[in-house]
Backbone as JSON Lines, residues from 0, in Angstrom:
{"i":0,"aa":"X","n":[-16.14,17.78,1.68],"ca":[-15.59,16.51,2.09],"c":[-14.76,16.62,3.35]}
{"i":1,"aa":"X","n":[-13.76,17.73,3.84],"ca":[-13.06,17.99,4.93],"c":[-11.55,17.56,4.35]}
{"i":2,"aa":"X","n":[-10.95,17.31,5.7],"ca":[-9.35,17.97,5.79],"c":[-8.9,16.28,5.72]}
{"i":3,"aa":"X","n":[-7.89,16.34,5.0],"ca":[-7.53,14.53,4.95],"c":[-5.98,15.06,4.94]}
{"i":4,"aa":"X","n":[-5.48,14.15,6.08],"ca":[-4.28,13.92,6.23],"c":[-3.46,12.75,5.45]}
{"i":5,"aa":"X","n":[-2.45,12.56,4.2],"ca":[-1.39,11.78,4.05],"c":[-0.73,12.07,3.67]}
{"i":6,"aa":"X","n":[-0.18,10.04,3.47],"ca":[1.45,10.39,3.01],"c":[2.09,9.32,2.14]}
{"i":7,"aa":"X","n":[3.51,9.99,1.45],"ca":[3.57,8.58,0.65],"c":[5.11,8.43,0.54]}
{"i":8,"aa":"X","n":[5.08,7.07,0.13],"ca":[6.62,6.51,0.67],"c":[6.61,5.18,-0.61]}
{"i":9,"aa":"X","n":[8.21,5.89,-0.39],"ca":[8.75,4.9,-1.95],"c":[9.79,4.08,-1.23]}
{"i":10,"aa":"X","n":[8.9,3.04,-1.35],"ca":[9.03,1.94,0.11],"c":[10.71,0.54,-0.82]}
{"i":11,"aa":"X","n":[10.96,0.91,-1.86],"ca":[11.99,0.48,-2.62],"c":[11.97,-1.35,-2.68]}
{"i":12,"aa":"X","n":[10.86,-1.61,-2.78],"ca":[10.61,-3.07,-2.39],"c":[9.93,-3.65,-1.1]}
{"i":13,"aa":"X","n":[8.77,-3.26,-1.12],"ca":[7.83,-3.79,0.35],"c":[7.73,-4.98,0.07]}
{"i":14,"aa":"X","n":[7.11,-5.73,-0.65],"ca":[7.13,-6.94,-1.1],"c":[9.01,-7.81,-0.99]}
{"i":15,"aa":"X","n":[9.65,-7.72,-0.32],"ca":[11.11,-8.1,-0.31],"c":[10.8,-9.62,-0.06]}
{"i":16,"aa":"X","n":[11.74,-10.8,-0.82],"ca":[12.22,-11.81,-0.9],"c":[12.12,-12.5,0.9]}
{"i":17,"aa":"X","n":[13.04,-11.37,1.74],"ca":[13.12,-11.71,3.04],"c":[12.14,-11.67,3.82]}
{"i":18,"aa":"X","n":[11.43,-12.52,4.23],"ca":[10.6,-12.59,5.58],"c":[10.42,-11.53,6.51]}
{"i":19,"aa":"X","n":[11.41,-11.02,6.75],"ca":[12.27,-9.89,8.43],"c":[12.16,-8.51,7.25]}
{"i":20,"aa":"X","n":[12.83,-8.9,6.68],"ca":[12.6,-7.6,5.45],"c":[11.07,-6.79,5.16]}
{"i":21,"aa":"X","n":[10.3,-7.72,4.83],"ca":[8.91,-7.36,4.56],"c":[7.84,-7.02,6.02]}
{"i":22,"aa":"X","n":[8.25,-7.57,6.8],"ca":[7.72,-7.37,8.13],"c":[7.96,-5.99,8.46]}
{"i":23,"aa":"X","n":[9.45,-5.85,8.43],"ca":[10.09,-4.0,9.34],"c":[9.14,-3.28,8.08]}
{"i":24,"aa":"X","n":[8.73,-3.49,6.93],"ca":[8.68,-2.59,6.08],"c":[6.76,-2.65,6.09]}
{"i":25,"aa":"X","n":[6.56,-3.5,6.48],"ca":[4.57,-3.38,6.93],"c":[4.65,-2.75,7.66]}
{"i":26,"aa":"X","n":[5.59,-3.01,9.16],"ca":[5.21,-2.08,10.51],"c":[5.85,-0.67,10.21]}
{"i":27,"aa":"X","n":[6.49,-0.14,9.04],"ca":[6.8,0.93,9.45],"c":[5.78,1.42,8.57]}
{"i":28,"aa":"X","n":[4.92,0.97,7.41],"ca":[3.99,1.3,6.89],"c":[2.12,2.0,7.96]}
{"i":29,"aa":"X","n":[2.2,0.89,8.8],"ca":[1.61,1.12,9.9],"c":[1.88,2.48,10.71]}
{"i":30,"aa":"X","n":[3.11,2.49,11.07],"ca":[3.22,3.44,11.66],"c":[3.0,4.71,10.65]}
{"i":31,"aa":"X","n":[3.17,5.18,9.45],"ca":[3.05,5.89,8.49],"c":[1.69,6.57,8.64]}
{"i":32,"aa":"X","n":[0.67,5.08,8.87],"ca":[-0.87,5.7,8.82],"c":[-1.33,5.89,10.36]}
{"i":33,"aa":"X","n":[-0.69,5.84,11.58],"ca":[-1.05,5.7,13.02],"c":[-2.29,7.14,13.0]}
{"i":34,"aa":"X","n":[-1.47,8.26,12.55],"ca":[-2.11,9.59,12.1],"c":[-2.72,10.43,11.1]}
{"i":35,"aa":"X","n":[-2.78,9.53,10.17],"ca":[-3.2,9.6,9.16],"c":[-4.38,8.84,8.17]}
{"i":36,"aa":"X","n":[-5.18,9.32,7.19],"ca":[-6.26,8.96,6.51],"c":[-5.71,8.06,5.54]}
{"i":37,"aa":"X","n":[-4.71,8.23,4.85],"ca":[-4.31,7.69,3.47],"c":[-3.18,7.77,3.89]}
{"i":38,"aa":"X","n":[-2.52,6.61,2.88],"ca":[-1.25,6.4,2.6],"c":[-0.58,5.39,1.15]}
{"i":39,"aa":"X","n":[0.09,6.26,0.14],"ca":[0.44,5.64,-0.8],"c":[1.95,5.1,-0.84]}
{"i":40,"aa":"X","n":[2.35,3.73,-1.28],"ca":[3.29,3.5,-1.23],"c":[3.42,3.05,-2.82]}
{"i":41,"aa":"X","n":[4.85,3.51,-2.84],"ca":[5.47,3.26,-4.79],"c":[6.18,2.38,-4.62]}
{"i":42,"aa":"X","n":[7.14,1.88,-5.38],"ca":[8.09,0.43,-5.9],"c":[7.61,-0.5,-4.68]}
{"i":43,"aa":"X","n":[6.5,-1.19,-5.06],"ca":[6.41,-2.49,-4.12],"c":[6.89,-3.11,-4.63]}
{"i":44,"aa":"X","n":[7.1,-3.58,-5.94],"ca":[7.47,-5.32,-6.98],"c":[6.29,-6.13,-6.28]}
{"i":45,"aa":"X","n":[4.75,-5.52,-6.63],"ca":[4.11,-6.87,-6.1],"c":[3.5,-7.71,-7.6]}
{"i":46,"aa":"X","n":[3.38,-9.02,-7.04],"ca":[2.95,-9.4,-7.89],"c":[1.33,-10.19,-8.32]}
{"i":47,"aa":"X","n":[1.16,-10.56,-9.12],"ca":[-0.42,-11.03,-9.02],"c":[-0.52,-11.85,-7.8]}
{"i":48,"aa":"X","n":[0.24,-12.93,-7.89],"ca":[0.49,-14.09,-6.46],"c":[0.63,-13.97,-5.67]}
{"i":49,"aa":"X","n":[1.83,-12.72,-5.2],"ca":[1.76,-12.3,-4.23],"c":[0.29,-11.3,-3.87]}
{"i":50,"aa":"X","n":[-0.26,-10.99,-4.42],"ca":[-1.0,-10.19,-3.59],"c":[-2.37,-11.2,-2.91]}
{"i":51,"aa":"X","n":[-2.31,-12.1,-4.3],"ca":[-3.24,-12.77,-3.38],"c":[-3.19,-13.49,-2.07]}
{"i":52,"aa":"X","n":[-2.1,-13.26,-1.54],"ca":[-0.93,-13.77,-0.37],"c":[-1.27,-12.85,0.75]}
{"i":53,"aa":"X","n":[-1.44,-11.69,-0.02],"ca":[-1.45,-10.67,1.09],"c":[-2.17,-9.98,1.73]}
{"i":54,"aa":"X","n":[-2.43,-10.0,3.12],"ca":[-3.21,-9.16,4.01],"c":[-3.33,-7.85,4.18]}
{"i":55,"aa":"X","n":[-4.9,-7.02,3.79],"ca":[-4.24,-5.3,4.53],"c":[-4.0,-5.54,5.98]}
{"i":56,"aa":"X","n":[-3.29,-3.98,6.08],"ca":[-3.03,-3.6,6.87],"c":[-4.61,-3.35,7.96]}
{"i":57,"aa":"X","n":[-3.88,-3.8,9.26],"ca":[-5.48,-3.96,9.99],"c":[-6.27,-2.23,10.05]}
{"i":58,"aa":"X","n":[-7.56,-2.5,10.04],"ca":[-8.48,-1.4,10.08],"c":[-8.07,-0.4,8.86]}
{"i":59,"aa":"X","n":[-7.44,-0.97,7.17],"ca":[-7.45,-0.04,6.31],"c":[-8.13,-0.94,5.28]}
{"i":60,"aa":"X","n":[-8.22,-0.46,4.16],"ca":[-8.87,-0.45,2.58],"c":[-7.68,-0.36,1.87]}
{"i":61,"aa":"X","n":[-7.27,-1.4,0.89],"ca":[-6.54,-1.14,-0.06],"c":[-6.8,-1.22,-1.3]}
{"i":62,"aa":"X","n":[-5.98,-0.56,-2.47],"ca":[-6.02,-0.5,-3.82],"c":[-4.98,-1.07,-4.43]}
{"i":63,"aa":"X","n":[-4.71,-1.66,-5.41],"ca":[-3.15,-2.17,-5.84],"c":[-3.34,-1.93,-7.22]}
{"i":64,"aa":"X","n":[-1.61,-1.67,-7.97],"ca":[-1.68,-1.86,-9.33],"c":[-0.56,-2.62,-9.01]}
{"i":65,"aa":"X","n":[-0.46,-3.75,-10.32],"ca":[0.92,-5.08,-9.68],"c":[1.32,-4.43,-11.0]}
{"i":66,"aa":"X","n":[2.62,-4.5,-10.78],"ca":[4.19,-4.55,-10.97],"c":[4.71,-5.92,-11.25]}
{"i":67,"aa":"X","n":[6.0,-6.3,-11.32],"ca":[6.19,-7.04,-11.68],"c":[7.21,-7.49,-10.08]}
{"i":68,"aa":"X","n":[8.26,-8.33,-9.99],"ca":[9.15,-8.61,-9.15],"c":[10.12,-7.83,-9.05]}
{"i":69,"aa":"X","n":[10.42,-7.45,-10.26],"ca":[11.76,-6.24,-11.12],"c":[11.11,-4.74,-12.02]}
{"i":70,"aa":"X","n":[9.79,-4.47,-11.55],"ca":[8.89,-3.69,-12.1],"c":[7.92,-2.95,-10.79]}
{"i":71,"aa":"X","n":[8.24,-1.87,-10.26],"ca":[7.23,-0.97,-9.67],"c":[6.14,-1.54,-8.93]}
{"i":72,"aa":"X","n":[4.98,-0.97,-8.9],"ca":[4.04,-1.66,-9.02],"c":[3.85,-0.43,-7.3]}
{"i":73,"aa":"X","n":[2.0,-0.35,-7.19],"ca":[1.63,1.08,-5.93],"c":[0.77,0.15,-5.45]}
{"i":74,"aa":"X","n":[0.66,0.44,-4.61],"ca":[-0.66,0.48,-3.57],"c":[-1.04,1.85,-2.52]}
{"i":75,"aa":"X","n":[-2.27,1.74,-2.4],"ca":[-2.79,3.26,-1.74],"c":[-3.62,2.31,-0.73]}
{"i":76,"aa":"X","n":[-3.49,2.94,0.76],"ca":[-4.06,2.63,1.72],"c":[-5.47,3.35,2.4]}
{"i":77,"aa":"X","n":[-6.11,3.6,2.99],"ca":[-7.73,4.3,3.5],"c":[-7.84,3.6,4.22]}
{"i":78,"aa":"X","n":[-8.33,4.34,5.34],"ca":[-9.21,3.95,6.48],"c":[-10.0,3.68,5.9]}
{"i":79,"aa":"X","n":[-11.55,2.34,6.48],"ca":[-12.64,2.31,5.85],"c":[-14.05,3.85,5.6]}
{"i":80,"aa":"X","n":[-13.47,4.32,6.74],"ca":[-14.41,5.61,6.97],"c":[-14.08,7.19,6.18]}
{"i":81,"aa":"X","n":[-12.69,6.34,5.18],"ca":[-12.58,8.0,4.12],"c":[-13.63,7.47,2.9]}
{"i":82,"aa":"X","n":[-13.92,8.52,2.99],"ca":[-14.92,8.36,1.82],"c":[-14.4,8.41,0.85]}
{"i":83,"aa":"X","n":[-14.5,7.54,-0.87],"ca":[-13.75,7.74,-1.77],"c":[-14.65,7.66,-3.22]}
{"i":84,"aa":"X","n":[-13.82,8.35,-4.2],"ca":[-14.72,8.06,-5.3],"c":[-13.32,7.56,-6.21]}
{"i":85,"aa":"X","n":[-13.74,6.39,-7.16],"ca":[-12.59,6.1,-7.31],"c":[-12.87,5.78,-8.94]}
{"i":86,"aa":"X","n":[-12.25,6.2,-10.08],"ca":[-12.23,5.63,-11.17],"c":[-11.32,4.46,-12.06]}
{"i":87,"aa":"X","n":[-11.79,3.93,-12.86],"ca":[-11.16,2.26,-13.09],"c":[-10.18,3.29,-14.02]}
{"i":88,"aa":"X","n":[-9.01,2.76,-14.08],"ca":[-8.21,3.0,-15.49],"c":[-7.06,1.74,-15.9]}
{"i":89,"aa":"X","n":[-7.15,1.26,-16.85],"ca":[-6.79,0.31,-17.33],"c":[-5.6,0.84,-18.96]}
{"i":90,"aa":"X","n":[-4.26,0.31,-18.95],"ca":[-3.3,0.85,-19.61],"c":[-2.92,-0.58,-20.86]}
């Protein structure tokens, strides 16, 4: 498969209440993947609604498990061109 570069960041609320808040915290997500294949981020608080709200990040692939507002909740980022094999798991 080859050499895959990432990284991951416990982003303590990406999903934030604030407008300006959630913005600094996409672009620094961006910058996270400028060099990189993947990128996982932990405590979003996203939620079902919100995600349907929400845009990837340009030129990536995302995955989500929702959380609650006051509950965790990941997302994992990919370029479209990493190849992935991915299995369902349901809790």
């Amino acid at each position: 498969m080859g050499d895959y570069e990432g990284a991951a960041w416990n982003a303590q609320g990406y999903f934030m209440a604030k407008v300006a808040g959630h913005a600094a915290k996409r672009h620094y997500a961006q910058r996270l993947l400028l060099r990189r294949d993947l990128l996982a981020i932990s405590e979003t608080h996203l939620t079902e609604g919100t995600k349907r709200a929400y845009t990837d990040l340009p030129g990536t692939v995302s995955w989500w498990s929702s959380g609650t507002a006051a509950r965790a909740g990941v997302v994992s980022y990919t370029h479209p061109t990493l190849p992935t094999q991915r299995t369902s798991h349901t809790q």
